[in-house]
C-alpha positions as CSV (number, residue, x, y, z in Angstrom):
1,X,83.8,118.3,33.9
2,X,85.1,114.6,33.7
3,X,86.0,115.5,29.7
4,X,87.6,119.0,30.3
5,X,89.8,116.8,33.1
6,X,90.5,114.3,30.7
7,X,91.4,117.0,27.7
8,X,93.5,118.6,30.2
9,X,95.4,115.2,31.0
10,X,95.9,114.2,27.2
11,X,97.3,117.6,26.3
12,X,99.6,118.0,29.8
13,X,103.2,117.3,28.5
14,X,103.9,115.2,31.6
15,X,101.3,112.9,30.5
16,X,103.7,110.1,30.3
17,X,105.5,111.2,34.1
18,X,102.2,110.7,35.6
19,X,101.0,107.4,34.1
20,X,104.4,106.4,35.0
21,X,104.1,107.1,38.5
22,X,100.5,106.0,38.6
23,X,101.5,102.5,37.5
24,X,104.6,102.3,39.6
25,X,102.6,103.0,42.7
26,X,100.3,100.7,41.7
27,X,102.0,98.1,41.4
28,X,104.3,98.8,44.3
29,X,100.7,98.6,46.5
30,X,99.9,95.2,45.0
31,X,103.6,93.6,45.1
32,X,104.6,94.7,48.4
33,X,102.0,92.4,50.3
34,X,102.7,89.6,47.9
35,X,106.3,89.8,48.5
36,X,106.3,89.8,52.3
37,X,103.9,86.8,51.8
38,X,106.7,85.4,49.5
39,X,109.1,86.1,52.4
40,X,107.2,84.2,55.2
41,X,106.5,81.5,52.9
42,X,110.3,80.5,52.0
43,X,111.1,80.8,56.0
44,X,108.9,78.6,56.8
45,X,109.9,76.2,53.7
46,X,113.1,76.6,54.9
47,X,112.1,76.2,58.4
48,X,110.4,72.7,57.3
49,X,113.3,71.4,55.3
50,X,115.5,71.7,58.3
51,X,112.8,69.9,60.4
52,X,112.6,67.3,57.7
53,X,116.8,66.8,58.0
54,X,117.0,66.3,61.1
55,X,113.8,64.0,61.4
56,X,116.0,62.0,58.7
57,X,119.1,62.1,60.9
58,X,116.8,60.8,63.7
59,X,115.5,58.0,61.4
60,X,119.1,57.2,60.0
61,X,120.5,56.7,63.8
62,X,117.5,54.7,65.1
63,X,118.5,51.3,64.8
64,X,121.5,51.7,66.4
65,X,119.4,54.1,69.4
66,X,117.4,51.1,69.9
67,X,120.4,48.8,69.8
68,X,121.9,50.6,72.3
69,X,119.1,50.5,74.7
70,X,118.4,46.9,74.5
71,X,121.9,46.3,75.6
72,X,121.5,48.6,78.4
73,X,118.2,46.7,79.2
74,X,119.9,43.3,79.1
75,X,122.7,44.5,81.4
76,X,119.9,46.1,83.5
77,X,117.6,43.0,83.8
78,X,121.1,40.8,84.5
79,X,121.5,43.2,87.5
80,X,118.4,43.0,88.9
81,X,118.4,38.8,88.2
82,X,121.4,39.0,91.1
83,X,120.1,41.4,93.5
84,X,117.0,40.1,96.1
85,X,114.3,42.2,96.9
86,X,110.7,41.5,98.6
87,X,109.7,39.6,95.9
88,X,112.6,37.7,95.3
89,X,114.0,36.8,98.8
90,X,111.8,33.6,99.5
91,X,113.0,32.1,96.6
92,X,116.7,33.0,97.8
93,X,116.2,31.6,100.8
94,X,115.3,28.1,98.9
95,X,118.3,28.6,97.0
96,X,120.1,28.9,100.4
97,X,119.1,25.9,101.5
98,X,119.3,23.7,98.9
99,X,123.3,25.0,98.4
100,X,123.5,24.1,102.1
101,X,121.9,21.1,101.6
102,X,123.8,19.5,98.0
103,X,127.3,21.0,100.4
104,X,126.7,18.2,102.6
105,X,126.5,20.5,105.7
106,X,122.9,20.7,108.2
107,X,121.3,24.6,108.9
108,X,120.7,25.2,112.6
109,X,119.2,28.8,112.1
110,X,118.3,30.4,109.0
111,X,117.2,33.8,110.3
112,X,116.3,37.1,107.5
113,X,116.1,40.2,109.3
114,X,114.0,43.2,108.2
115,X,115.4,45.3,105.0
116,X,116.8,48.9,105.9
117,X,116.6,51.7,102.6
118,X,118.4,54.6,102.0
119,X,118.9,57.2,99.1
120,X,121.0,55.9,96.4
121,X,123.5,58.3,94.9
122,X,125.4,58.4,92.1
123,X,129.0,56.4,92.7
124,X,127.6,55.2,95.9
125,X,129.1,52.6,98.1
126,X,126.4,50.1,98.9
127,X,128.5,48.9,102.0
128,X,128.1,52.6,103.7
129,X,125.3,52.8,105.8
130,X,124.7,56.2,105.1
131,X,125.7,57.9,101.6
132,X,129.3,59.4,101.3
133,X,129.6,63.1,103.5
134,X,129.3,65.7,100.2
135,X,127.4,63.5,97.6
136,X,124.2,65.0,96.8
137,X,123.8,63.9,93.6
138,X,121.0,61.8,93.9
139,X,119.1,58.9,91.9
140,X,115.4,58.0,91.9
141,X,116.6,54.7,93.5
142,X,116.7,53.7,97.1
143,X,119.1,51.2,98.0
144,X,117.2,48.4,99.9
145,X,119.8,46.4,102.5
146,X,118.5,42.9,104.3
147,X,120.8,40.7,106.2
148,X,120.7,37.1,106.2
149,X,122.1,35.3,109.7
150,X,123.1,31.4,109.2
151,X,124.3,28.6,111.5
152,X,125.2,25.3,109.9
153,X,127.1,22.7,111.0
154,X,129.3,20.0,109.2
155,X,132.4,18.1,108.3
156,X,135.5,21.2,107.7
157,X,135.5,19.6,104.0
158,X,131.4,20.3,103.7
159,X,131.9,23.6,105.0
160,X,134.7,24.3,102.8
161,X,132.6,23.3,99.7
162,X,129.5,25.0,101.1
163,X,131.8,28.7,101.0
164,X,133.0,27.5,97.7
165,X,129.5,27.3,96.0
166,X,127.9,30.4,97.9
167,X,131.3,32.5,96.0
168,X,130.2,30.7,92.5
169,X,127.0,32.0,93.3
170,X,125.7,35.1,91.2
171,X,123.5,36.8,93.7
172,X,125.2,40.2,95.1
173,X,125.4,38.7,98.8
174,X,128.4,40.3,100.6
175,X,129.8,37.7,104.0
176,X,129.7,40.6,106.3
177,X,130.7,38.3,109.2
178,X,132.1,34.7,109.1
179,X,132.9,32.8,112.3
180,X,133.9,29.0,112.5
181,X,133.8,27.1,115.5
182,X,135.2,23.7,115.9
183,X,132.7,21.5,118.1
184,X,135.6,20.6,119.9
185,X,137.8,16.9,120.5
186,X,139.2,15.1,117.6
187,X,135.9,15.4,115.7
188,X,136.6,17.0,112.1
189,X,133.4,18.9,112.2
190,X,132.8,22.7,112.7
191,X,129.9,25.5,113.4
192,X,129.7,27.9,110.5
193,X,128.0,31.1,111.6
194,X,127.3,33.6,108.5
195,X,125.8,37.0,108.3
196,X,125.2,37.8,104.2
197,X,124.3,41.6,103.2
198,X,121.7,41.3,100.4
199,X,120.6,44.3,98.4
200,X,118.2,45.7,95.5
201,X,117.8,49.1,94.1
202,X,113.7,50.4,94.4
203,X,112.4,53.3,93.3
């Protein structure tokens, strides 16, 4: 049966046609899954070559990334060296006094009262009490307030020289209140009284 099929085939005039077909299809039903594989294969080439660009971009801009940040950090830790915090105002208040001391002039009452926080916003005014009616753009910062109340007594010149020294000074105290009392007579000497806002940012 196989030879009479095969006699048939050899002596059919479209012989050629069929072996033609037979091939093509053949072909086309091992190419086609090796050409979508092809396909997949350059997009994800291509998809790693862009990936490989732009980690080069990345690479090329790093150095000046991380010199940008270590600016940013030295402005930041400058900041932070002129505000007073927790940790900090003990050793302001020894500061204080020895300012008050080298002026010339003698504390009567050095007095720190306990720090208030609120949210910090963006573009805030620290001397607000309460952030600005609208703003709620906030930071993850609160904005830590203590006051500082002073009496000191000395010569006008002393006193003069004291305000000089605590304006040279770099920590962010604001004089919220300044009053200054003569002690009265002839004498040349006055009663300074001070109230200083002092601040820090916390998270």
């Amino acid at each position: 049966m196989n030879e009479s099929l095969l006699r048939n085939f050899c002596e059919n005039s479209h012989r050629n046609l069929i072996v033609t077909i037979v091939t093509t299809l053949f072909g086309l039903a091992i190419l086609c899954p090796l050409t979508d594989d092809y396909y997949d294969k350059r997009e994800s080439c291509r998809t790693l070559m862009d990936n490989l660009d732009r980690a080069r971009q990345t690479v090329k801009f790093l150095p000046a990334f991380e010199q940008r940040v270590a600016e940013l950090e030295e402005k930041v830790s400058l900041l932070e060296g002129r505000t007073v915090s927790a940790e900090s105002v003990s050793q302001y208040r020894t500061t204080l006094l020895e300012i008050i001391r080298k002026a010339g002039c003698q504390m009567r009452r050095l007095e720190v009262g306990t720090p208030t926080r609120r949210p910090w916003m963006r573009n805030d005014d620290p001397l607000q009490s309460t952030a600005a009616l609208g703003v709620t753009d906030k930071t993850p910062f609160q904005l830590e307030r203590r006051n500082i109340n002073l009496s000191i007594d000395g010569e006008m010149t002393s006193i003069h020289n004291l305000l000089d020294q605590l304006e040279k000074d770099k920590t962010i105290a604001y004089p919220h209140r300044l009053q200054l009392h003569s002690t009265g007579g002839r004498s040349t000497s006055a009663t300074l009284e001070l109230e200083l806002w002092l601040f820090a940012l916390v998270r």
